[in-house]
C-alpha positions in Angstrom: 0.0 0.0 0.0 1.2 3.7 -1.0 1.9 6.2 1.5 -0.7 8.5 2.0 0.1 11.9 0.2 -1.5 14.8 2.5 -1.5 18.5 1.4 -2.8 21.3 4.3 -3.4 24.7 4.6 -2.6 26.8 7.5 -3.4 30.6 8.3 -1.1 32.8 10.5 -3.5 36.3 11.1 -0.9 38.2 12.0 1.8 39.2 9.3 4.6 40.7 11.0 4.4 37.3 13.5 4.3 35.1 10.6 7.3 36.7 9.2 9.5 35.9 12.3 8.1 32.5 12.2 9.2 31.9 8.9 12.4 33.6 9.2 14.5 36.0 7.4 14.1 34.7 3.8 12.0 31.7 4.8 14.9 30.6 6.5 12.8 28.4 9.5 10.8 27.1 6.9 14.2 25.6 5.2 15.3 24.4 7.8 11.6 22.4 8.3 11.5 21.3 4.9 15.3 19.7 5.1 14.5 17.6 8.2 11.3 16.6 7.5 11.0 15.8 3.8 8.0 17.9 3.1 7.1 21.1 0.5 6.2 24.2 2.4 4.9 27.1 -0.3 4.6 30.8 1.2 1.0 32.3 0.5 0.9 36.0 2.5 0.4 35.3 6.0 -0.3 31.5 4.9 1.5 28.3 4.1 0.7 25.0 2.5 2.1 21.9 3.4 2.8 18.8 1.2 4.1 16.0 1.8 3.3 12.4 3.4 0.7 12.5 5.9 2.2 12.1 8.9 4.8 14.4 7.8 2.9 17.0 6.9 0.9 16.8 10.5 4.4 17.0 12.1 5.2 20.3 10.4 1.7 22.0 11.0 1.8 20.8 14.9 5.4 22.2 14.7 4.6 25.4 12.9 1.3 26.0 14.7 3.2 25.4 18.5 6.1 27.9 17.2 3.5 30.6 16.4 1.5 30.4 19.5 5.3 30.3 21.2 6.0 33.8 19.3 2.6 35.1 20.8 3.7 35.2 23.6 7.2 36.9 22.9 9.7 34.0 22.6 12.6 34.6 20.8 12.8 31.7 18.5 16.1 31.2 16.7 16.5 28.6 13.8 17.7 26.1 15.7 14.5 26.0 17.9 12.8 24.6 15.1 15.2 21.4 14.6 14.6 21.0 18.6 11.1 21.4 18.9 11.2 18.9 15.4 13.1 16.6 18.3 10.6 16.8 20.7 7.2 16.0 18.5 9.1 13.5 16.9 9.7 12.0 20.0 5.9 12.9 22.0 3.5 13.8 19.2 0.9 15.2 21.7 4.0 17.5 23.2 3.6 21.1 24.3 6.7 22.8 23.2 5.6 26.0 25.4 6.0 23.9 28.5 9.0 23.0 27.8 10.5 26.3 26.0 8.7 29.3 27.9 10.3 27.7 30.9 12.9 30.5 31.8 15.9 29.3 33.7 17.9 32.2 33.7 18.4 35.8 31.3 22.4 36.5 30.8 24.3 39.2 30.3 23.6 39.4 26.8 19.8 39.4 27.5 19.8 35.5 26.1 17.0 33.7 27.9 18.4 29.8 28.7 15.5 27.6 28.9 15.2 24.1 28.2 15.3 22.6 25.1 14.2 18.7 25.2 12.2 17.2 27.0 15.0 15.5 29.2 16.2 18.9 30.0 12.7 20.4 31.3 12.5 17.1 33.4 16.1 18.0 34.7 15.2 21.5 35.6 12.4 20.3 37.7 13.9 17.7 38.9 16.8 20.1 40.5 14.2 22.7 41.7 12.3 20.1 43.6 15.5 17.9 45.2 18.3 18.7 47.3 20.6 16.0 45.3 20.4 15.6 41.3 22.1 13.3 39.2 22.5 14.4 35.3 23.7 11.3 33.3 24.1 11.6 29.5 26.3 12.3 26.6 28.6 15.2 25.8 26.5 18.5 24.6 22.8 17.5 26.1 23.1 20.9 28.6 23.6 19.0 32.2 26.9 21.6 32.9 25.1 24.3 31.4 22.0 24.4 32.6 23.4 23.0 36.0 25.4 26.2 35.7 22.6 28.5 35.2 20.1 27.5 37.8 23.3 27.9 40.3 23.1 31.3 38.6 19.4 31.8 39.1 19.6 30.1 42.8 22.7 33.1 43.6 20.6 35.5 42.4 17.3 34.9 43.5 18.3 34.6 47.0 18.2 31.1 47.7 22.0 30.3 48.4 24.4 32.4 49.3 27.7 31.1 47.6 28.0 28.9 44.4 30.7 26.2 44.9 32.0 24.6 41.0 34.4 21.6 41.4 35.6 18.9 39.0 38.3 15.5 39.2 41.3 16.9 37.7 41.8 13.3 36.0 44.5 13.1 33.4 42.9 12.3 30.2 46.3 11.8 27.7 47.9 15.0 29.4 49.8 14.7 32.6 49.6 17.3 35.3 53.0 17.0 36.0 54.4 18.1 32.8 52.2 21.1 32.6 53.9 24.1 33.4 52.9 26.2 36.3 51.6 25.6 40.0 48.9 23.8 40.7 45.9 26.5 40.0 47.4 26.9 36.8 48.0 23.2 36.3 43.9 22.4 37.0 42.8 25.3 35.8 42.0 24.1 32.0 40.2 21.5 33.7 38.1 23.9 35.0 37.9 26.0 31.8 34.3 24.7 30.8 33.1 26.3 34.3 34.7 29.5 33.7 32.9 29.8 30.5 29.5 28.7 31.3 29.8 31.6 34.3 31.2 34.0 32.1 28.1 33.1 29.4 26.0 33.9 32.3 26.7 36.8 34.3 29.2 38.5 31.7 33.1 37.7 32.9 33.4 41.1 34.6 30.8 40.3 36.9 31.8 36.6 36.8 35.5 37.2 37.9 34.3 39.9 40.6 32.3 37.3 42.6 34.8 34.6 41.9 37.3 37.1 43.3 34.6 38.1 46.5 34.5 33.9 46.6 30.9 34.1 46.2 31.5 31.7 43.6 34.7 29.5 44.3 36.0 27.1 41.3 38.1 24.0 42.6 39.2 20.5 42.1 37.7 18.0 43.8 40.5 17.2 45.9 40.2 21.2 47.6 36.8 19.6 49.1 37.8 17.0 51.2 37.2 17.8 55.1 34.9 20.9 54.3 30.8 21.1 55.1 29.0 22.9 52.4 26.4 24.7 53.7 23.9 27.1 51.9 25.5 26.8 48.7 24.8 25.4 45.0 27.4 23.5 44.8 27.8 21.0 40.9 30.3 18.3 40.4 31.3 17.8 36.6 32.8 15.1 35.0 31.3 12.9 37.6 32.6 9.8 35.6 36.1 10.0 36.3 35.1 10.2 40.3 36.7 7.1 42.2 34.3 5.4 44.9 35.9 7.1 48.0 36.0 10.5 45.9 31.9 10.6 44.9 31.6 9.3 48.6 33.5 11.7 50.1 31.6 14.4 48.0 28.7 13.6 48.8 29.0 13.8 52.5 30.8 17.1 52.2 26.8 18.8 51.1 25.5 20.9 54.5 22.4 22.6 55.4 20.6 24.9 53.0 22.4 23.4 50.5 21.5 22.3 46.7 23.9 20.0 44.9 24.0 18.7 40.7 26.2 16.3 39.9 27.3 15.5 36.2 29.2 13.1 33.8 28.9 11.0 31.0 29.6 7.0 31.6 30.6 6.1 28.3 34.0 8.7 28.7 35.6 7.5 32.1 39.3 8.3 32.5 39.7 6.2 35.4 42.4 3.1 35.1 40.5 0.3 33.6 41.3 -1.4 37.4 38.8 1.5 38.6 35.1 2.0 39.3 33.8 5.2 38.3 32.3 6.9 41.5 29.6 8.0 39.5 28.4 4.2 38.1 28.8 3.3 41.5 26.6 5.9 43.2 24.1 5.3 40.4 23.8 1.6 41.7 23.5 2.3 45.4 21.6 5.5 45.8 18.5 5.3 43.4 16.1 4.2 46.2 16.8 7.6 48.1 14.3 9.8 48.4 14.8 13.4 47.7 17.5 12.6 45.3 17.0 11.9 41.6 18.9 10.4 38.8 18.0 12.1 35.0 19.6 9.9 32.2 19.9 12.2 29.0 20.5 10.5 25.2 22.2 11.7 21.8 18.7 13.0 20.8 19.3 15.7 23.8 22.0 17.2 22.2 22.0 20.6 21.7 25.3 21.6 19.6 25.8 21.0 16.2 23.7 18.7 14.4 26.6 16.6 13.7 27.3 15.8 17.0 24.7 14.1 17.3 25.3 11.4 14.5 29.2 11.2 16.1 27.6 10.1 19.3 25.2 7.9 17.3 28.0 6.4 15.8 29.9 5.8 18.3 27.4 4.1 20.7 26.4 1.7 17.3 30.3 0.8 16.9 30.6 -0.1 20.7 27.1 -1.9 20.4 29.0 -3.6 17.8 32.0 -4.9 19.3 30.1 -5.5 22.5 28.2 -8.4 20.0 31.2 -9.8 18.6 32.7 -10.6 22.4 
């Protein structure tokens, strides 16, 4: 049997919010027909859609949400449209606004970071409503970032006092020892992500001046041994290449008042093969605890460039793979 060929007509009333819906030169509506496969022809403040059927629904659901989105004054970009494509794709019956209109935090460049998947919406409310969160997944699926900016938010809307960054300074081909300098400067590209996502956020001026006040402090790992971490937001990246006694130790370091994310991706440990990662290890032990919660984020959470999500892809199908042939 033939797939069934589907042509529709939508309306947008309003022409200046159909023109940022379609973008500068029908740029959105582009990038729609690439990843989807369907025809989209321009008529005034109109389109029609043609295509397979259940392509064609995808793209007037998509196109429909996005317009009702710019209503009510989000700031859509092109790549919005490939996420949102992500999210239907995934959960036909979604509601993109739930998930985009969901403000995290605004930067200094008057950017608002919201979620973008549905694994990250789940993440945010997962860290607003536990004390201890867990944010497993791939490279590039936001857990640092949008760790990062509700740490941000938390600082600023009163709710901790200090914001405490921290990270294993595991050797990943490079040693320590042969880097030049003490050893700030010898961890400090290990903490370079953090300095960047802060930076993003508050604008470096502002992020150096509270780093300098040590309202926000940016350490190894090894700094927070023997310390209680009270009435801070306190995130530990690159959770994966945490030994047992180091994800122990962190965990038992979190005080009162105190909010705490910790990230890493399981597939890129840098542990010796004779080592557990902390952060499998925790994931095995502590997932019956109330008032803490594990989110596991995949490759379609990515939210860099399109291509890294097929590199992930293809690398979790090689080790699939090899895992078959042993």
């Amino acid at each position: 049997m033939a797939p069934t060929q589907l042509s529709r007509d939508l309306s947008f009333p309003d022409n200046n919010l159909a023109g940022i819906l379609y973008g500068e030169l029908n740029a959105n509506l582009k990038l729609v027909e690439q990843n989807v496969g369907v025809a989209i022809h321009v008529r005034g403040s109109g389109v029609t859609i043609a295509g397979l059927e259940h392509e064609v629904l995808l793209t007037a659901d998509l196109l429909e949400q996005f317009y009702d989105l710019i209503k009510k004054d989000f700031k859509v970009y092109s790549s919005d449209f490939a996420f949102g494509l992500r999210v239907l794709e995934a959960s036909p019956n979604a509601n993109l606004s739930k998930i985009f209109l969901d403000k995290v935090y605004i930067t200094a460049q008057n950017r608002t970071i919201s979620p973008k998947t549905k694994n990250q919406k789940i993440y945010i409310d997962a860290i607003r409503n536990n004390d201890i969160v867990f944010g497993i997944g791939p490279a590039g699926t936001g857990k640092t970032y949008l760790a990062v900016a509700m740490a941000v938010s938390a600082l600023t809307n009163g709710q901790v006092r200090s914001i405490i960054l921290t990270r294993p300074a595991v050797e990943a081909g490079e040693k320590l020892g042969f880097l030049p300098g003490d050893i700030a400067q010898k961890v400090n590209p290990y903490l370079r992500p953090l300095h960047d996502a802060l930076s993003d956020m508050l604008g470096p001026e502002k992020s150096s001046d509270y780093i300098e006040q040590g309202i926000i402090e940016i350490a190894p790992l090894a700094f927070m041994r023997g310390r209680t971490l009270s009435n801070a937001f306190i995130i530990l990246d690159e959770a994966q290449n945490t030994t047992r006694e180091q994800m122990k130790m962190f965990l038992t370091r979190i005080g009162f008042d105190s909010m705490s994310v910790i990230t890493g991706d399981i597939t890129q440990v840098d542990l010796p093969r004779s080592e557990q990662s902390g952060l499998l290890h925790a994931k095995h032990i502590l997932k019956k605890i109330n008032g803490l919660q594990f989110c596991s984020f995949s490759r379609q959470d990515v939210v860099r460039h399109p291509l890294v999500q097929k590199i992930i892809g293809a690398y979790e199908k090689n080790s699939g793979s090899k895992k078959s042939r042993t």
